[in-house]
N, C-alpha and C positions, 0 to 999 in steps of 0.2 A: 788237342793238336792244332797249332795255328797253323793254314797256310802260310807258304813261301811267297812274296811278294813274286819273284824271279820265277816260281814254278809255270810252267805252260798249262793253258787250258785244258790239254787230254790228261797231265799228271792230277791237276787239282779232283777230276774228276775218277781221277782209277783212287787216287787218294781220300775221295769222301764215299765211292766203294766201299773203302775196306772200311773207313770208322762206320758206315752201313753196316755192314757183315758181324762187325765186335758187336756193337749196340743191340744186334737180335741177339747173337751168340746170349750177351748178358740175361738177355728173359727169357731163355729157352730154361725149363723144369728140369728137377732135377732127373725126371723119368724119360725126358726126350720131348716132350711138349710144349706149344704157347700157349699161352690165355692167357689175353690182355679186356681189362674191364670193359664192360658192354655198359654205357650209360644212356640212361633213359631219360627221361623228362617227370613233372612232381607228381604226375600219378603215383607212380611206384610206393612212396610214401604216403601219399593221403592215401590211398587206398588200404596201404597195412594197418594204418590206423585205426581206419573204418570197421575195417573187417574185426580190429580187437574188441572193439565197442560191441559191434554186433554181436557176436560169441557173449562175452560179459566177462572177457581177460586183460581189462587192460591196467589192473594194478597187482594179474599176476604171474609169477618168476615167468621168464621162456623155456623153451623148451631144456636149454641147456642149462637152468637156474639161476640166472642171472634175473636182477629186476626188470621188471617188465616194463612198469613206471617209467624209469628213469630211462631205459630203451628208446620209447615211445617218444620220449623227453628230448634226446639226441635226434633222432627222426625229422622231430619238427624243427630243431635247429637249424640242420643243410636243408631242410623243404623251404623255410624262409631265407634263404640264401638264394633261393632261386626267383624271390617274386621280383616283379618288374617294378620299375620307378612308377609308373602308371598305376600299380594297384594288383595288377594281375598277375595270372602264370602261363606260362605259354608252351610249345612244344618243342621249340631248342630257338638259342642263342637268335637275335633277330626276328620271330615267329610273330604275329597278331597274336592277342589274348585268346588262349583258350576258354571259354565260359566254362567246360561242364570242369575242367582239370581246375577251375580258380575257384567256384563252388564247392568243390571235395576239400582244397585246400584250407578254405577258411572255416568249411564244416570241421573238421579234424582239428585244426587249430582251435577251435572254441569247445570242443570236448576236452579238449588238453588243458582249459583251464587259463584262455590267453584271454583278455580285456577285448571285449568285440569293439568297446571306445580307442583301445588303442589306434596310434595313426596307422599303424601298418592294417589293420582290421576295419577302419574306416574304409580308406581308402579303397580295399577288396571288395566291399560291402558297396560304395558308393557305383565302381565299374560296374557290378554284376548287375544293379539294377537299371544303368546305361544300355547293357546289353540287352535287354529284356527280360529278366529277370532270371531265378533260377528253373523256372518251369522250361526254358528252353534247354535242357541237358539234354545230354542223349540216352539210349536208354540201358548202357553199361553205365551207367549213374545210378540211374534212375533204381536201378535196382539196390545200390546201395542204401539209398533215400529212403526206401521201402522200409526195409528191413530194419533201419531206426523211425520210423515211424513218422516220417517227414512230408511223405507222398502218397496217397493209396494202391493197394496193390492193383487197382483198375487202372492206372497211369502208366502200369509195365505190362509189357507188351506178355501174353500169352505163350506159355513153351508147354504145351500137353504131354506128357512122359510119354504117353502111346505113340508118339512119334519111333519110339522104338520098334512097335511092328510092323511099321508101314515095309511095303516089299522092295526090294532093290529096285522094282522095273518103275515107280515113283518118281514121279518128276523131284518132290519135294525127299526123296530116302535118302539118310544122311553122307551116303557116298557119294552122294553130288555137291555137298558143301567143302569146302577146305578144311583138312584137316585140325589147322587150330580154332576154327570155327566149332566142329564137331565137338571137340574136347570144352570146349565153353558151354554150348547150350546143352551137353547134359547135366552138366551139374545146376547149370542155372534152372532148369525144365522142375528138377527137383524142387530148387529151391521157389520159383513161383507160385508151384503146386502146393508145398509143405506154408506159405509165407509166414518164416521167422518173423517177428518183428518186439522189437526191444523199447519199453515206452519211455523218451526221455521226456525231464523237468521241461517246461515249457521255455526255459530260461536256457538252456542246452541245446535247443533245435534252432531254425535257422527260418520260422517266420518273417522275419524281414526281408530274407532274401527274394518272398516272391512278390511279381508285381501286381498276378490275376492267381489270387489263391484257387478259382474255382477250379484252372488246367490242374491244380494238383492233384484232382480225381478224376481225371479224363486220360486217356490214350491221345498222344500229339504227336505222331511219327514227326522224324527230321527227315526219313530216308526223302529222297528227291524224286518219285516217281511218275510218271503217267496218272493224270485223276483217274482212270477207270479203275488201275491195278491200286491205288490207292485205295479208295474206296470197297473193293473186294474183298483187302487185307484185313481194312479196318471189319470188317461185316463177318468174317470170319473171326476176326480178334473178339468180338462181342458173344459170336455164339460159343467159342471156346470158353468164354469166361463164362454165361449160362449154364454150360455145360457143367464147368467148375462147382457153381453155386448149387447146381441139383446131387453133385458126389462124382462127376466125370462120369468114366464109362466103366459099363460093369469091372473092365479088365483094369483097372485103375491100378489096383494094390501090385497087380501082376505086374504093369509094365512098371509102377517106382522098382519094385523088386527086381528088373530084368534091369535097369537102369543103374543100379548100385553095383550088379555084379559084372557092368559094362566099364564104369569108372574105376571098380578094383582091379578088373584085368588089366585095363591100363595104365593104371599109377604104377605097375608093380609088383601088387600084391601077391598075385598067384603064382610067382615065378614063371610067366610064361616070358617075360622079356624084359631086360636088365632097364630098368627104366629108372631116373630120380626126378619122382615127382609125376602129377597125371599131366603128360606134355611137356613137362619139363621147362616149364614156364610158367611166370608168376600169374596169368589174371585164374588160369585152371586151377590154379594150385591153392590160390585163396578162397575160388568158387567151391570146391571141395569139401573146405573146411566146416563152410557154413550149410551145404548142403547135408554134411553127413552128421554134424552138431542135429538138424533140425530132426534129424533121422534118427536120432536117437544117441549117437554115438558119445563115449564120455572122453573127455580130452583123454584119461589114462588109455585109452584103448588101442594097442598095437599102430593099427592106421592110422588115426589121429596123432599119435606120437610120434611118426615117421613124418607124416604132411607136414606138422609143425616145421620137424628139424630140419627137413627139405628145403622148408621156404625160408626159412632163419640163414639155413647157408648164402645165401644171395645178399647180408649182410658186408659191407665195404663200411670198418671202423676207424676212424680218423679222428686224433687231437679227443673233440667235446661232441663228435656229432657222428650217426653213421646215414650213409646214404645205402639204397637197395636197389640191385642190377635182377633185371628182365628175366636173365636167365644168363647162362655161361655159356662161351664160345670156341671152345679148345680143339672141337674138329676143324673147325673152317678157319682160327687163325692159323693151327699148326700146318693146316693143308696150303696156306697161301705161304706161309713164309717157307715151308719146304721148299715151293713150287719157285719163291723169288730165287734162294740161295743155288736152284739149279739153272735157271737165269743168269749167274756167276761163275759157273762152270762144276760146280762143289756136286759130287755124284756117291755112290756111298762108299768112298774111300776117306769122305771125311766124314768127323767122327757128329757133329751135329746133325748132318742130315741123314745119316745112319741110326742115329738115335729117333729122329724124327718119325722118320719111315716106320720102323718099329713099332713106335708106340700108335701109328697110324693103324698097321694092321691087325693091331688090336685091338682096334674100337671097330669094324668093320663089322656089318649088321648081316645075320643068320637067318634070326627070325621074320615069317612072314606077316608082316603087320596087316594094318587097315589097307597099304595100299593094293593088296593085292585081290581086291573085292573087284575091281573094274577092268583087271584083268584075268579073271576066275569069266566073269559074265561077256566074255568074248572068247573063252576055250581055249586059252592060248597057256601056254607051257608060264609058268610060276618061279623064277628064279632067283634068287636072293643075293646080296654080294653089295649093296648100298652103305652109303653112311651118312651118318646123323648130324646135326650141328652139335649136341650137345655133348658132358662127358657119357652120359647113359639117357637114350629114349629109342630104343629097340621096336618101340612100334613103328614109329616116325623118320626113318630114314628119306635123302629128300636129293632130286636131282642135281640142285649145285652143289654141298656140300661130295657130291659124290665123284662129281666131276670135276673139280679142283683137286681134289685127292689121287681119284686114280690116272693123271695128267702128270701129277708132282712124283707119283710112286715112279710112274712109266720111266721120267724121264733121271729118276735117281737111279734108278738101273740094280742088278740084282734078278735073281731066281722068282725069289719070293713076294719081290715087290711087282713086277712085273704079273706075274699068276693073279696075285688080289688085285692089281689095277684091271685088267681082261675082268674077273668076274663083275668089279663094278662097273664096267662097260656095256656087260652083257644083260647089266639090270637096269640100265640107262637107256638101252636100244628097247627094249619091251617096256618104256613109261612112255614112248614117245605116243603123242595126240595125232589122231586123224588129220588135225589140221598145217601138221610138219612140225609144231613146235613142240618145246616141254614147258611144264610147269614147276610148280615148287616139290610139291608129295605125293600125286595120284595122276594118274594117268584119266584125262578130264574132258569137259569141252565147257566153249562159254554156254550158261543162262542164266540170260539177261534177268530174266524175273527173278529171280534167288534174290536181286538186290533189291526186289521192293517189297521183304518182307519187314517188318517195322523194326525189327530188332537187327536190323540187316544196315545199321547207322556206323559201325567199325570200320566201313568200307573195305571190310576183305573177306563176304560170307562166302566167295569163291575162289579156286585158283587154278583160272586158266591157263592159258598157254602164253608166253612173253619174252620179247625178241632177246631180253637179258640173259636168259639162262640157257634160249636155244644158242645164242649164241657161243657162251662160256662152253655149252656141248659139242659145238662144232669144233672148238678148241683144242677140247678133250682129246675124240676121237682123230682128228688128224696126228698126234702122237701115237694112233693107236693102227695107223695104216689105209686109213677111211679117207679117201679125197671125193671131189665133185660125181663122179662116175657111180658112187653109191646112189641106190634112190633113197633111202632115207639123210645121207645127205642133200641130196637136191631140192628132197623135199621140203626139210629144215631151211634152206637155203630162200627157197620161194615162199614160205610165211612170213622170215623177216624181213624182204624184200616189199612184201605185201604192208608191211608194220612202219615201213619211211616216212615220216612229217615232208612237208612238200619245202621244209629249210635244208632236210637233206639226213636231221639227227633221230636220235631213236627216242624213244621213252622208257624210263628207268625204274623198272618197278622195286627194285631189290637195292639201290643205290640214289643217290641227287647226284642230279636226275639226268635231264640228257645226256649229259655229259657221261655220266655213269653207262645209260642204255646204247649209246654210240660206241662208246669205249664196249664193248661186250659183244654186242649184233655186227660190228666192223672186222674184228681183227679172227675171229673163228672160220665166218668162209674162204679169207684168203688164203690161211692156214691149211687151207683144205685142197686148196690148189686154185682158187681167182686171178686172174689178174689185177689189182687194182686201176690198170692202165689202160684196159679194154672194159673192165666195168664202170659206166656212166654211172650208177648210184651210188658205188664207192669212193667214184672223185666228187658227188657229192657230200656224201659223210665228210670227206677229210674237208673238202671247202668251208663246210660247216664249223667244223674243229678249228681252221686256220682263223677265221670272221670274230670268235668268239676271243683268241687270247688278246691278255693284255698285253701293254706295252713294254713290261718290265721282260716279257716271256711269261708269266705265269697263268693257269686258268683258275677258276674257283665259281660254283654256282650253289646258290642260297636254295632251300627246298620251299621256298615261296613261289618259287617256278612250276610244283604242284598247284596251288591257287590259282595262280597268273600267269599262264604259257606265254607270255609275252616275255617274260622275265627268262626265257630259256639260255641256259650259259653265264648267267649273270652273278655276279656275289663277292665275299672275298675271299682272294685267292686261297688255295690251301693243297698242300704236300699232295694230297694222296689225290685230288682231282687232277692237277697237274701231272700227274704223275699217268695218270691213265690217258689224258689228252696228249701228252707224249708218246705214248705208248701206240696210238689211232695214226699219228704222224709219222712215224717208222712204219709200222705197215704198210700204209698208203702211199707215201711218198719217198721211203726210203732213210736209209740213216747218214745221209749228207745231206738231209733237208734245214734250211737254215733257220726255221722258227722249231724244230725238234730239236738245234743247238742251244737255241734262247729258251726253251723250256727245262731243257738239261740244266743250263749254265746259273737258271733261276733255282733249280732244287742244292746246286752247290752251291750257292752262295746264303739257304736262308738254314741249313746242316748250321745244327749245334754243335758249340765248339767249346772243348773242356771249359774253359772260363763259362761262357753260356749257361751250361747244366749245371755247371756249380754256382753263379747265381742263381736259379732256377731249383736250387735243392730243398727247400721248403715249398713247392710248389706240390700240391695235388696228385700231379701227373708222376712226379717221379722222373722228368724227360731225362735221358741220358746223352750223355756226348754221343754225336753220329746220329742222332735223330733230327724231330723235327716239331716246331710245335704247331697243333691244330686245333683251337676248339671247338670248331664248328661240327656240326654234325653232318654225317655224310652216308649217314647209311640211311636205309628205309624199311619200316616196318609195315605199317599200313599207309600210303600214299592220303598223308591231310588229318590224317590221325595219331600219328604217333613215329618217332621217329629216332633214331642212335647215332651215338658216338663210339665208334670201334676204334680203342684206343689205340691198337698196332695197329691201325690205318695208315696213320702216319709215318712209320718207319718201312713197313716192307713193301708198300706199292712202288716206294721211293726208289727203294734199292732194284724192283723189280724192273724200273724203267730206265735206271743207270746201269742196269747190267747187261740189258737188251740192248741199249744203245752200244757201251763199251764190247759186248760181245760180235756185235754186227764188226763192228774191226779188229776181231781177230785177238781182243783179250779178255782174258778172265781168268778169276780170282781161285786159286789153289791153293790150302792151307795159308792162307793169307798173303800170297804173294802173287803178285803180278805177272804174269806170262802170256809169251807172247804163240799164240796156239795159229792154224789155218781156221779159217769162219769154218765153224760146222753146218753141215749141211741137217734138216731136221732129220728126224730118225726116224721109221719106219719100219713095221712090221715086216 
């Protein structure tokens, strides 16, 4: 649909609305659901690879019978599609070289059978050793290193299975780690204890790549800690490993055993909770494989055969090559684009968000998982009613997905949707932290030392509390009748108050990045009932917002702003940050603010327009008319470690802050037409 040269500013924009509104329409499932690809960076692949080698499958069929070979073959294909001019691979579009993801990559490529002389292998070969060679990985490397016989198992850090009977009152008991943490180190614990290792040709390992062969038998933490706690770790890493060398401890055989039937409960196995996969995400789901291989297990074996297919699903086959996603997304996009399209006015009399909701309160978590251990150990009532990012991980239900959800149910309106939004409410209200805020999975607090264990190098062995999610909570609950007057709102209120940078913006743990933690910590307490106008750190947030756009109107920040805070707001532009920094600027100042027009007027004017997407129709993405294009990555997995592209980023934050804006005067979009309604006032209980 071309604009009209003659249309008026407010038509162009009720007008790229609705090719908004069609455009999701088109990726909505046929059962009522999103899921838009989650893309990762070139672990993903070097690591499946790795992990084939290790096993000793990588010339046979997958799970589903296909060659495995030629699988593998495609893998490396899109994996070298990502390296840099420079030699390396990095962790999204504009990034510094990643070391330990460029090391996996050329290791994998030379099991594959590629010329380590070739230029593209040179050149990986020549950076790595710039870098300081391959002894500098981290130690989720290091253990793949192991396990082909690269590095000694003295190089990787220590995990003792008996970790499993330590008592909850433990500083170190594993309900004080983050959730995808926990799901890591048990199987990894296995696998240190068990160490697999596969002996390749000496022409197949990656001798060259180190500089001081001798670190390759030594323990080198990266983690960043304090020399004392340094040195503790390490003095404990040595007697654990003595420990090792003598048979562990008597209870040895007991705790693997107590450890296997810890990782069954939660892949699934037991039918205690709808789960696909252990975490439902890939680094657990390959750690699995090779732990329960070392365990004895034979690929035919029920489990083994399910892991496999699991992790296979995560497969994206295109043209000559396939690439592999993280994990799948279908709570948390379906919950956002719900929650845009009522944003537009669309409530469940239309039929996509009707569908939406539905299949929403279907996926909505029963079972009481892991998190309910730190709420069991404070005597407090046990209620369930959360949900999960994934399509099934029933142990793992997590505060944002639950509160984007039951926010978008609230406000789709409905018997039924309403009921399941209050019980997710009322499982949000009991995760909340001592210290006002929420975190990701478990109801927690910070310690600090957890991060200076040596294998504590992912930068996410915990998950605190963080102004991103308390705020999307506050969000939540003001939908749900909860203003300022609450104390657990005031309370939520005063952490992230406590959480302001002295520029005025937040920090973004779940998103890039300030921009992302401004946009989330800002617009929840006003919601709740703030003034912006009598709160001084409000008119700082927005000042902040206003400093940072550029001149066209648009915002965009690069996640190198994680490295370099200096770099905070900075990057290129893109739909969905815009789109949120918009969204900071109607709150705070209102929807007749003049750089919230230039923000608007930027997101109609870069909207795909049929010709557009149908150049664009061999492109990767699939863009469609009414979107938008972004490839930068903008979401956040571990802050400096690893980081996403959420492919309907693009389209529904867009629509979410053109419908906010267009609604603030009084229109929105019904059955695809334009009307002109009274501003609604929010709704409350």
């Amino acid at each position: 649909m071309c604009q009209s040269p003659l249309a008026t500013p407010m038509q162009r924009t009720i007008d790229a609305l609705k090719r908004a509104v069609e455009a999701l329409r088109r990726v909505q499932r046929q059962d009522g659901h999103f899921c838009g690809e989650l893309q990762g960076d070139s672990i993903l692949e070097s690591e499946y690879i790795l992990m084939k080698f290790i096993l000793g499958r990588e010339r046979q069929p997958l799970a589903d019978g296909r060659d495995g070979w030629e699988a593998l073959q495609r893998i490396a294909r899109y994996m070298k599609t990502l390296q840099r001019s420079d030699g390396g691979w990095g962790q999204y579009p504009g990034s510094d070289v990643d070391l330990s993801a460029t090391v996996k990559a050329y290791f994998a490529l030379k099991l594959l059978a590629e010329d380590p002389e070739a230029p593209h292998m040179a050149a990986a070969r020549r950076l790595i050793l710039e870098r300081g060679g391959a002894e500098g990985c981290n130690s989720f490397t290091n253990f793949y290193l192991a396990c082909l016989g690269q590095i000694s198992w003295n190089a990787v850090p220590a995990i003792p299975p008996e970790i499993i009977f330590l008592p909850q009152w433990f500083y170190f008991h594993l309900t004080k780690v983050s959730a995808w943490t926990r799901t890591m180190i048990l199987p990894l614990s296995l696998v240190v204890t068990l160490r697999p290792m596969r002996r390749l040709p000496a022409e197949r390992g990656i001798d060259e790549l180190y500089v001081n062969p001798r670190r390759r038998h030594r323990l080198t933490s990266k983690v960043q800690a304090p020399a004392a706690w340094n040195a503790f770790f390490h003095a404990v890493d040595r007697m654990l490993k003595l420990a090792h060398r003598l048979g562990g401890t008597p209870v040895r055989r007991i705790a693997i055993r107590r450890c296997e039937q810890w990782i069954l409960q939660r892949a699934g196995q037991d039918g205690a909770a709808s789960t696909d996969g252990l975490g439902a995400i890939f680094p657990p789901m390959v750690y699995l494989q090779i732990a329960f291989t070392a365990l004895g297990y034979t690929r035919d074996h029920p489990v083994m055969h399910r892991a496999e297919r699991e992790l296979d699903e995560f497969f994206i086959e295109e043209d000559d090559a396939i690439r592999i996603q993280p994990c799948f997304s279908p709570v948390w996009d379906t919950g956002i684009a719900l929650y845009a399209l009522t944003d537009c006015g669309f409530e469940m009399e239309d039929r996509t968000a009707a569908q939406a909701a539905a299949w929403l309160r279907s996926k909505q978590c029963e079972h009481v998982g892991d998190w309910a251990d730190n709420l069991a150990r404070q005597n407090e009532g046990i209620p369930s009613g959360g949900w999960y990012f994934e399509y099934n991980n029933g142990w793992y239900p997590d505060v944002d997905d639950t509160a984007m959800v039951a926010m978008a149910l609230r406000r789709t309106g409905g018997t039924e949707n309403i009921e399941a939004a209050q019980r997710g409410v009322e499982w949000i209200l009991a995760m909340q932290n001592r210290d006002g805020g929420w975190a990701a999975f478990d109801r927690t607090r910070d310690r600090r030392i957890l991060e200076y264990i040596p294998f504590a190098d992912h930068n996410a062995m915990q998950d605190p509390s963080c102004p991103d999610i308390t705020g999307r909570v506050l969000e939540c609950l003001s939908w749900h009748g909860h203003t300022v007057k609450d104390d657990h709102v005031d309370r939520a209120i005063r952490y992230i108050r406590s959480h302001q940078l002295p520029e005025g913006c937040f920090f973004g743990r779940w998103g890039v990045n300030y921009i992302y933690g401004t946009w989330q910590a800002v617009i929840g307490p006003i919601r709740c009932g703030l003034d912006p106008r009598k709160e001084s750190w409000l008119e700082k947030a927005g000042a902040w917002v206003k400093s940072i756009q550029k001149a066209d109107g648009s915002f965009g920040e690069s996640a190198n702003s994680y490295v370099d805070p200096s770099l905070k707001g900075q990057g290129p532009s893109t739909a969905s940050q815009t789109a949120w920094a918009a969204m900071v600027l109607q709150e705070v100042y209102g929807s007749d603010d003049v750089d919230l027009r230039r923000a608007i007027d930027w997101l109609v004017e870069q909207q795909l327009t049929e010709q557009q997407a149908a150049d664009r129709g061999l492109n990767p993405d699939g863009d469609p008319p009414g979107s938008w294009v972004e490839t930068e990555f903008t979401g956040t997995g571990f802050p400096r470690v690893f980081y996403l592209r959420y492919h309907l980023y693009r389209l529904y934050f867009p629509l979410m802050a053109i419908g906010r804006y267009l609604a603030a005067r009084g229109i929105t979009l019904r059955e695809e037409e334009a009307v002109k309604v009274k501003p609604k006032v929010r709704e409350m209980v």
